[in-house]
C-alpha positions in Angstrom: 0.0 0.0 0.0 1.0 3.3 -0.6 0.4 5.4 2.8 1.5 9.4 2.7 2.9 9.8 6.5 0.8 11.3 8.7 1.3 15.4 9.4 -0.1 16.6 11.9 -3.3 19.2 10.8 -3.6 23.0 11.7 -6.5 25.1 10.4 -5.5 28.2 8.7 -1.6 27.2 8.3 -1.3 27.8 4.6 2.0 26.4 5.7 1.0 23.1 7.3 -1.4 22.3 4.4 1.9 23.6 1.7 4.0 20.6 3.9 0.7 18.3 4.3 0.6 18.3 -0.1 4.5 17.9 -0.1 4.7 14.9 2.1 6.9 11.9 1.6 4.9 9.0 0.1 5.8 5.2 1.1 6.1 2.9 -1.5 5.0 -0.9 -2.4 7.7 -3.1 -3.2 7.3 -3.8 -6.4 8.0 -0.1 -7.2 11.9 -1.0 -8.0 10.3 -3.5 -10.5 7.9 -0.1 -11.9 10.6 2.2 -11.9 12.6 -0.4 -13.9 10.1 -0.4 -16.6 10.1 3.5 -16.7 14.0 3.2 -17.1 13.7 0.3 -19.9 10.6 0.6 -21.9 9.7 -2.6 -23.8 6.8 -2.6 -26.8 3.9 -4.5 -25.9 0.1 -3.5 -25.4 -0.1 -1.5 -22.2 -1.1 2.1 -20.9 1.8 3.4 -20.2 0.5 6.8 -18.7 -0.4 5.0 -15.6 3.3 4.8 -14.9 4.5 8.3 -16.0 1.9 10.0 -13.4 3.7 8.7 -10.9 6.6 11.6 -11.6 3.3 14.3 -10.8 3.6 15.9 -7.3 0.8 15.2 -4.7 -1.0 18.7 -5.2 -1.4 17.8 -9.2 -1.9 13.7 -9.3 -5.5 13.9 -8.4 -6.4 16.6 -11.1 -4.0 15.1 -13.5 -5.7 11.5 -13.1 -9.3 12.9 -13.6 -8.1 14.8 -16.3 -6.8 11.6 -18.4 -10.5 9.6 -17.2 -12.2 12.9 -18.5 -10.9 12.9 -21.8 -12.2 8.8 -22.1 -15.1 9.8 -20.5 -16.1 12.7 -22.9 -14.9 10.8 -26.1 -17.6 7.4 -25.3 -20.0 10.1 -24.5 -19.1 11.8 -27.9 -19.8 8.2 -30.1 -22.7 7.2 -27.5 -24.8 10.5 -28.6 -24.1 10.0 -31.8 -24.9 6.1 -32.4 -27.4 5.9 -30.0 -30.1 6.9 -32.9 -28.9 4.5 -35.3 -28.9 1.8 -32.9 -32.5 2.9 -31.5 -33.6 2.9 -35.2 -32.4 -0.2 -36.7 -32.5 -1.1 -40.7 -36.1 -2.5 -41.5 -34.6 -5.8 -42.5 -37.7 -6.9 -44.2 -37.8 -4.0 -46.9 -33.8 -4.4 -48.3 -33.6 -6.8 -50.6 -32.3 -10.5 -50.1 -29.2 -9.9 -51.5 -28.5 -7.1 -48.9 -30.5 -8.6 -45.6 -27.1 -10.2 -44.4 -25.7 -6.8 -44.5 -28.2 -4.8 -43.1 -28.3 -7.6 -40.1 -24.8 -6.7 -39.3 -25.3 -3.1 -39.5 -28.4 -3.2 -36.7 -25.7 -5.8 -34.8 -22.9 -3.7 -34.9 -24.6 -0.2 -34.6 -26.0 -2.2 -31.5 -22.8 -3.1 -30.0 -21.4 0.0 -30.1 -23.8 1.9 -28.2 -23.7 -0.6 -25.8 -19.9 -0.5 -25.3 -19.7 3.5 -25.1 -22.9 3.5 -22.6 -21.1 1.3 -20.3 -17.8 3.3 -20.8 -19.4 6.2 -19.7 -21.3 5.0 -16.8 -18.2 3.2 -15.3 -15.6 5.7 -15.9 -18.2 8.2 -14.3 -18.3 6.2 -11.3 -14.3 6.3 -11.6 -14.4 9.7 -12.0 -16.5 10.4 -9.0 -14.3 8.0 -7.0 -10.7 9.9 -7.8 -12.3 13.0 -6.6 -12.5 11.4 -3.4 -10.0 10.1 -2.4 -6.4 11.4 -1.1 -3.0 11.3 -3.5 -1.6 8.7 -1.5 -4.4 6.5 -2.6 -3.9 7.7 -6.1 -0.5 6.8 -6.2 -1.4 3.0 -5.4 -4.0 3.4 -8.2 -2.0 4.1 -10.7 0.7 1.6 -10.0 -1.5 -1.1 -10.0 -4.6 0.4 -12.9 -2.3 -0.5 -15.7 -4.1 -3.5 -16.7 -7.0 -3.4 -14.2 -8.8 -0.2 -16.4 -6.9 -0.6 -19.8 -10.1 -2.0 -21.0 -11.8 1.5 -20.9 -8.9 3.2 -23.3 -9.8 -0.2 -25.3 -13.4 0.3 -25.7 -12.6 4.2 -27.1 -10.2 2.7 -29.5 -12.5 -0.6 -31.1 -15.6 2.4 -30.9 -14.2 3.8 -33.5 -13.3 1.0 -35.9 -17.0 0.5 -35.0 -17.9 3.5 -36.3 -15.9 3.5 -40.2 -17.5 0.1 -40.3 -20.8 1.2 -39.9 -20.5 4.1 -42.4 -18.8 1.5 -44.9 -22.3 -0.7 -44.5 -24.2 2.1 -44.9 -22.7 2.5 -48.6 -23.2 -0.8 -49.5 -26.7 -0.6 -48.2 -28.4 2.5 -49.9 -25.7 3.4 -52.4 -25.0 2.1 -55.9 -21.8 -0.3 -56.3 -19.0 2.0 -57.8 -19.9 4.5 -54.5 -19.6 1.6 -52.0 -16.2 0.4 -53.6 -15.4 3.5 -53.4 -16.1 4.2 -49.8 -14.2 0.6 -49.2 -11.4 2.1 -50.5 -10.5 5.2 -49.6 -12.1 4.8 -45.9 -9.4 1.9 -45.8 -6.9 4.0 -47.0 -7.5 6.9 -45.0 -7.2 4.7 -42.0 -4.1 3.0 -42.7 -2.5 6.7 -43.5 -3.9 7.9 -40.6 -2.5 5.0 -38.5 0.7 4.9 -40.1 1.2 8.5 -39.5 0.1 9.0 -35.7 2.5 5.9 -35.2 5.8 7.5 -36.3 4.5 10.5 -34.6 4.3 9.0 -31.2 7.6 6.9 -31.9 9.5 10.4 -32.9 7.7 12.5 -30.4 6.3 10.4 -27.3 8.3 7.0 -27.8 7.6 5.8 -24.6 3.8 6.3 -25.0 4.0 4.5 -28.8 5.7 1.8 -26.6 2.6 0.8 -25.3 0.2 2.4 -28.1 2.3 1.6 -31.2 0.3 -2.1 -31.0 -2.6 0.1 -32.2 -0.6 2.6 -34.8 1.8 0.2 -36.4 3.0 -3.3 -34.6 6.4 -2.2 -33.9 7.3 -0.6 -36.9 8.5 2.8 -36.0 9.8 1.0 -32.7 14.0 1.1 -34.1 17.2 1.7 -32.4 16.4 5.7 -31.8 12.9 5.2 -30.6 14.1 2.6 -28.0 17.4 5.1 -26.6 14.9 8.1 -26.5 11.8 6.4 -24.8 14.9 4.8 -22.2 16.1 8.6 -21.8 12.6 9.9 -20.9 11.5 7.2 -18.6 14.8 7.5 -16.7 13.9 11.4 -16.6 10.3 10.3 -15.4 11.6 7.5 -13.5 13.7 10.2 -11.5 11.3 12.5 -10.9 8.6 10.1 -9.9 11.7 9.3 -7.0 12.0 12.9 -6.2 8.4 13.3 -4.3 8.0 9.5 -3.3 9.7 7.7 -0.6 12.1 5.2 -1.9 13.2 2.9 0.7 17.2 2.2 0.9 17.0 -1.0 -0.7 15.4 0.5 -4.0 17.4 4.1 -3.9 20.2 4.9 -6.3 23.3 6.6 -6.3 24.4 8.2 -2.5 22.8 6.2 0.4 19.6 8.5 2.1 21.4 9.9 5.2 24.3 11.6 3.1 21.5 12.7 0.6 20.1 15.7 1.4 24.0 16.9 2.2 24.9 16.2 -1.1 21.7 18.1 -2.3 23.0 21.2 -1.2 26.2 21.1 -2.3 25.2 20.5 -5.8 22.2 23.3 -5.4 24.9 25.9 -3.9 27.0 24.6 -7.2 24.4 25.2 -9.6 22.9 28.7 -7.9 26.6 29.8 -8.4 26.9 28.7 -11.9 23.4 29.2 -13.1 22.4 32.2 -11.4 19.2 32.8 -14.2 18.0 29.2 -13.6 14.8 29.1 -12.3 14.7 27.4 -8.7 12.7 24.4 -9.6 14.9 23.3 -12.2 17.5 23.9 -9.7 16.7 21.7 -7.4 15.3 19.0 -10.2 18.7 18.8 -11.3 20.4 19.1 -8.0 18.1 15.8 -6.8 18.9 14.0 -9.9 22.5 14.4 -9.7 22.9 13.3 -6.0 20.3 10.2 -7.5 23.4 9.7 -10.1 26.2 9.7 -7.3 27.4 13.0 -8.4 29.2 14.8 -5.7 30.5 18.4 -5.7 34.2 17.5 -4.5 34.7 14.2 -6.7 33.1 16.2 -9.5 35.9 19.2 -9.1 39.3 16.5 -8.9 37.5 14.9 -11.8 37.3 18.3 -13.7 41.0 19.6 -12.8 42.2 16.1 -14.4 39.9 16.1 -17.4 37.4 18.4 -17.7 36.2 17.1 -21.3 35.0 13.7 -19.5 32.8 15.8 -17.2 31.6 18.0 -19.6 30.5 14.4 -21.1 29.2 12.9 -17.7 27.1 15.7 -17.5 25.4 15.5 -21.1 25.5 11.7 -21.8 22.6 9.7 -22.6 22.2 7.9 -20.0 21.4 11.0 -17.5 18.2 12.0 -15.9 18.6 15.8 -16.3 19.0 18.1 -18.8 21.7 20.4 -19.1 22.3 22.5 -22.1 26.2 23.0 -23.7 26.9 25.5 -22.3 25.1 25.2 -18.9 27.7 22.5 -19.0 30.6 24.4 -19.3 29.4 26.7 -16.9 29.0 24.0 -14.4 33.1 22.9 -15.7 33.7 26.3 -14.7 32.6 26.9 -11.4 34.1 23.4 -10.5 37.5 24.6 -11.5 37.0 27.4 -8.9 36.2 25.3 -6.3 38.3 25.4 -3.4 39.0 22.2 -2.2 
């Protein structure tokens, strides 16, 4: 269970409730085995943004989960008010010709099927909706580490909707239109799709790799899912993977780089470092990058001998691909510089 530790509660203490929203959050043990996914994305059919909320800070998770259930939510409401006619009002079977009956039996079936599938959809992630707002972040956390598979069927039902819906237009040609316009439809709805497809699957690869990790099943098998895709969807889940460690409490056994008590030592060393050589940074991305260094190992004194004996291999070490922050070239040498002055 994921259990935020108790702070004690004072009425009107903007600062109490600040610390109350910021508190440490314990974590299952299988979250070495989560953040290890984060850190080495592999394709096969999941949600994956169950895992990348986990990098959202207490004060945003709740809005941020309702927000992602909203959007499902609104889209099967979207289909439902538009199917719900045709389903209600099915093809008169008995005035289409014989030839046709077959067809028009699967349109009523399928027209069907669909409303029933976006009618549930809404009503259940209503009910989830409705449930989120309830509770407390610490309960979302545990939610989303464990909703992966449990409510992928929801994101599923969105997805099959709308296949439902180009077949149902496609039946409708054949139905009521002449030949050459049905083929037609055939056609180019097919071909639309497939471009469609095709093209929101190398997006997602390019763009959002680790999301086409799970989503490219959908888009494109694993098509767009080559060598860069892979080493960019690994460098943003080891960025989220990071960030999701920054705000949760990550037992010993599961922390990387310097050991907990010397942590928040090491912190402030590399903040003082940064504030000195970054003085236009803005604060949070101070301390972002001051957290994932110390996560890294990355000390302020080992950091300076390594610099005075070869400061190109730092100015590597700090830009490599295998980092969890984000440090531009010449941030970089910045850094390099104010290392060089250090006085050890």
């Amino acid at each position: 269970m994921i259990d935020s530790i108790h702070q004690p509660e004072t009425v009107g203490h903007d600062s109490e409730r600040e610390n109350s929203l910021q508190a440490k959050i314990s974590i299952p043990e299988d979250f070495e085995k989560i953040l290890c996914d984060l850190r080495n994305p592999k394709f096969y059919l999941h949600n994956p943004t169950f895992k990348q909320l986990l990098r959202v800070p207490a004060e945003y998770v709740v809005d941020r989960t309702m927000a992602m259930y909203s959007n499902v939510n609104l889209m099967a409401a979207l289909i439902l008010s538009g199917v719900t006619s045709v389903s209600l009002t099915p093809v008169d079977v008995s005035s289409i010709s014989a030839d046709k009956r077959t067809l028009a039996n699967c349109f009523n079936l399928l027209a069907e099927l669909c409303m029933t599938i976006n009618a549930l959809n809404v009503m259940f992630t209503t009910y989830i909706l409705l449930a989120i707002a309830a509770e407390m972040p610490s309960t979302i956390y545990t939610f989303l580490s464990k909703s992966e598979g449990l409510t992928f069927i929801y994101f599923f039902a969105t997805f099959l909707s709308g296949i439902l819906i180009l077949v149902l237009g496609v039946l409708a040609q054949w139905l009521h239109g002449d030949a050459w316009a049905a083929w037609t439809a055939t056609i180019a709805t097919g071909a639309i799709f497939l471009t469609t497809v095709l093209h929101f699957g190398y997006t997602m690869s390019v763009l959002m790799p680790i999301q086409y990790s799970g989503w490219g099943f959908f888009a494109s098998l694993n098509l767009f899912w080559g060598k860069e895709a892979k080493a960019e969807a690994a460098r943003q889940g080891r960025i989220i993977a990071s960030e999701a460690e920054s705000h949760l409490h990550v037992k010993k056994d599961h922390r990387e780089g310097v050991r907990d008590e010397k942590l928040d030592e090491v912190v402030a060393d590399l903040t003082k470092l940064l504030h000195r050589a970054l003085p236009e940074a803005a604060e949070e991305r101070i301390s972002h990058i001051s957290q994932q260094m110390a996560n890294e190992g990355l000390v302020v004194v080992v950091l300076a001998n390594a610099a005075r004996k070869d400061a190109k291999l730092i100015y590597q070490v700090l830009g490599g691909d295998d980092v969890n922050f984000e440090l531009r070239r010449g941030e970089r040498l910045a850094v390099i510089n104010e290392l060089l002055e250090q006085d050890i």
